[in-house]
N, C-alpha and C positions, 0 to 999 in steps of 0.2 A: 589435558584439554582434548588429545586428539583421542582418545580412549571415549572420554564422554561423549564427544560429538557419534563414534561408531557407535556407541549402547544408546542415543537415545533416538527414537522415529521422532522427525521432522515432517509435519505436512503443509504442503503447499495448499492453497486455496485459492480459487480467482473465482469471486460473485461476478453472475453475468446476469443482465437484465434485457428483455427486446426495451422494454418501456423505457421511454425518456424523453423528458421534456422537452430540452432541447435539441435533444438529436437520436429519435425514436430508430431502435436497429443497428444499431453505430457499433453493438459487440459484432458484426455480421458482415459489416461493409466492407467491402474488399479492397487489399492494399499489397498491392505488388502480387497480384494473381491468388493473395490469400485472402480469409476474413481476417480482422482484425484480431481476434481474438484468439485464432490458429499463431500469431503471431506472441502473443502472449504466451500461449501455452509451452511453445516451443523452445521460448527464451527461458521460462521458469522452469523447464525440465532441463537447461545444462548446468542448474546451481550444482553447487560438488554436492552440500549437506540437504537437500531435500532427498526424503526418506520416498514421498508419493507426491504425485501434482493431479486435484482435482478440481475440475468445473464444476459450480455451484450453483446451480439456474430453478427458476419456477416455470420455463418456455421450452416446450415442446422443440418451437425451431431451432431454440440453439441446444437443446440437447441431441436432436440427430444432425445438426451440421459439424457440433464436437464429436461424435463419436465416427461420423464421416472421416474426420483429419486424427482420430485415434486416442482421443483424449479419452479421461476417464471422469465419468460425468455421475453427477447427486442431484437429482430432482429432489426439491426444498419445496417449502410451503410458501404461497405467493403474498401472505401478508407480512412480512419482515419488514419494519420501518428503515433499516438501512443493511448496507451489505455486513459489516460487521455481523449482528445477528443473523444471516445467513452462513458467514461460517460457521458460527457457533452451531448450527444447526448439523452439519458435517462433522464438526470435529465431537460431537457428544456422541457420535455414534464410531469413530475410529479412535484406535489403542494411543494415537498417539500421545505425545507429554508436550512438544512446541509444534504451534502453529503461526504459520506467516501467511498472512492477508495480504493478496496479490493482485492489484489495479486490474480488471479486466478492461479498462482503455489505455494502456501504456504498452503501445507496440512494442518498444523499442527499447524496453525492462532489462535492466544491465544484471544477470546470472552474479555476477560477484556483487553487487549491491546486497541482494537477498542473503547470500552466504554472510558478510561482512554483520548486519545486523541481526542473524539468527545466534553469529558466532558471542553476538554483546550480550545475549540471554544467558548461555550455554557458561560464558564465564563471570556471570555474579549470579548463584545459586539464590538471592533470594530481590531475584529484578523482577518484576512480574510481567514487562512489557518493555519494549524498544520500539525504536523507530528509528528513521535518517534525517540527517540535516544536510543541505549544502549551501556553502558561502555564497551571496550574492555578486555576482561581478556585473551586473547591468543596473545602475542607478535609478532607472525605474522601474523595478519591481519592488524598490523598497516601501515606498508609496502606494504601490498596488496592492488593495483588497484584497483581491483574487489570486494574490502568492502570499499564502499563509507561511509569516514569520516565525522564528522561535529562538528562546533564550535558557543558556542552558547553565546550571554551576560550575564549580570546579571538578566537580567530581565525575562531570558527564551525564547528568539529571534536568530533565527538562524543567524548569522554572516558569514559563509560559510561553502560551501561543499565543501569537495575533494575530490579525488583519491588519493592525496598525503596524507604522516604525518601532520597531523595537530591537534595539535600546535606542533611547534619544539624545541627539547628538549636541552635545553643548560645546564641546571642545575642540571637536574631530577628533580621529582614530579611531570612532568607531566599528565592531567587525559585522558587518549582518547577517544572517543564515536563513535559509528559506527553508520549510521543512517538507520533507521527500513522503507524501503520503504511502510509503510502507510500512506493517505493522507486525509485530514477531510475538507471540502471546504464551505464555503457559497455560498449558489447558485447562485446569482449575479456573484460573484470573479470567480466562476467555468464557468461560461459561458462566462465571458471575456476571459478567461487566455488563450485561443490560439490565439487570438488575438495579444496579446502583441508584441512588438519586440521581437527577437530572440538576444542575445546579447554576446558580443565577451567570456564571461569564459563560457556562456552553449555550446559555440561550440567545447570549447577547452578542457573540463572538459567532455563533451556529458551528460551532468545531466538536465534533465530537468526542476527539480526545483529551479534552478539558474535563471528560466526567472521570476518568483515573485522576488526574492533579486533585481535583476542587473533593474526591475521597480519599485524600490523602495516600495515594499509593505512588511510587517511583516509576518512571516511564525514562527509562536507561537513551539515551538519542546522542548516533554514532556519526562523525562526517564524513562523508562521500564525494566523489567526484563526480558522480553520475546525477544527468542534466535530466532533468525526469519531462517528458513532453505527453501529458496529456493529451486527449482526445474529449472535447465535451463538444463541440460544433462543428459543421461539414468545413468553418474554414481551421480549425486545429486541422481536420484529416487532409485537407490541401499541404498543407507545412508538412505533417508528418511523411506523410509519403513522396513527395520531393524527398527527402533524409534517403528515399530507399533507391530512388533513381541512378546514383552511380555506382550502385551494387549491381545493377541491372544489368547495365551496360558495358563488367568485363568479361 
């Protein structure tokens, strides 16, 4: 294992957009005297096994505010219907063989997270795709929409995503898992996967990573302890940066 991981390039990716809906420039906002995104960068550049870590953007601003805090930045084409196919756009032009698709709003992106899942590729040679899961311990986010679920075999293979409870509890002892939107890819699988058909539960579900399951490919999903805190509105960036407050302060 430890041999494969030295021979193979690993690259990092983090899709950054100004544009957003709900919270237009939010890669950019600054959070403990950085932008957001400098924060990201910096957390995905202490993973052991990332080989490179680049920004991925169509916006001028955040490409000289990355290169300002020393990132290594790829101006991408502005019509990409999601970030996924902007890495792809990156990694078709670098040597590497795995690519991990990096939250550009998750300040607070745990470095062994990223390892831990690139490491779930690296040891089943024919996984095309991983991701994270982690167990539920707040009773309502099992019920929440907006913490997409997941259910997995025996064998460590995603079986589905939801919005809904899943699995349903009829007995108790249920376990629930929420799924950690990071994404670890072989470079082949990654530059197919927009390709694919588009299929009736990603439409219904709006999950993107439904379109591996519902083409019948394995999506390998490893559990984590790491609490993943998005950023999609100015009150996530209140929460978040509170988190960074008594770092401040010694």
């Amino acid at each position: 294992m430890i041999r494969s991981i030295v021979q193979t390039r690993i690259l990092g990716v983090i899709p950054a957009r100004f544009a957003s809906s709900r919270f237009p420039g939010k890669a950019l906002t600054p959070i403990a005297g950085k932008p957001m995104l400098q924060h990201v960068y910096e957390r995905a550049s202490q993973a052991r096994y990332l080989t490179k870590v680049i920004i991925a953007t169509d916006d001028e601003r955040i490409r000289d505010a990355a290169r300002a805090f020393g990132a290594q930045v790829r101006m991408t084409r502005p019509d990409h219907p999601s970030g996924t196919d902007r890495v792809a756009e990156v990694a078709d032009a670098d040597a590497a063989s795995v690519i991990v698709n990096i939250q550009g709003d998750e300040p607070l992106i745990d470095p062994e997270a990223i390892d831990v899942a690139a490491l779930a590729l690296l040891a089943d040679d024919d996984l095309p795709m991983a991701t994270l899961k982690k167990r539920i311990e707040d009773p309502s986010e099992i019920a929440n929409p907006n913490v997409v679920k997941v259910v997995s075999d025996l064998a460590g293979n995603a079986i589905y995503f939801s919005r809904c409870p899943i699995p349903y509890v009829r007995d108790g002892g249920a376990v629930h898992f929420k799924h950690i939107g990071l994404y670890v890819y072989r470079r082949e699988f990654l530059l197919a996967y927009s390709g694919l058909p588009v299929g009736p539960l990603e439409r219904v579900e709006r999950l993107e990573q439904m379109r591996a399951l519902e083409n019948g490919y394995r999506v390998g999903v490893v559990e984590t302890e790491y609490e993943s805190l998005g950023v999609d509105t100015p009150e996530d960036l209140e929460r978040v940066a509170a988190l960074f407050e008594p770092s401040l302060s010694k």
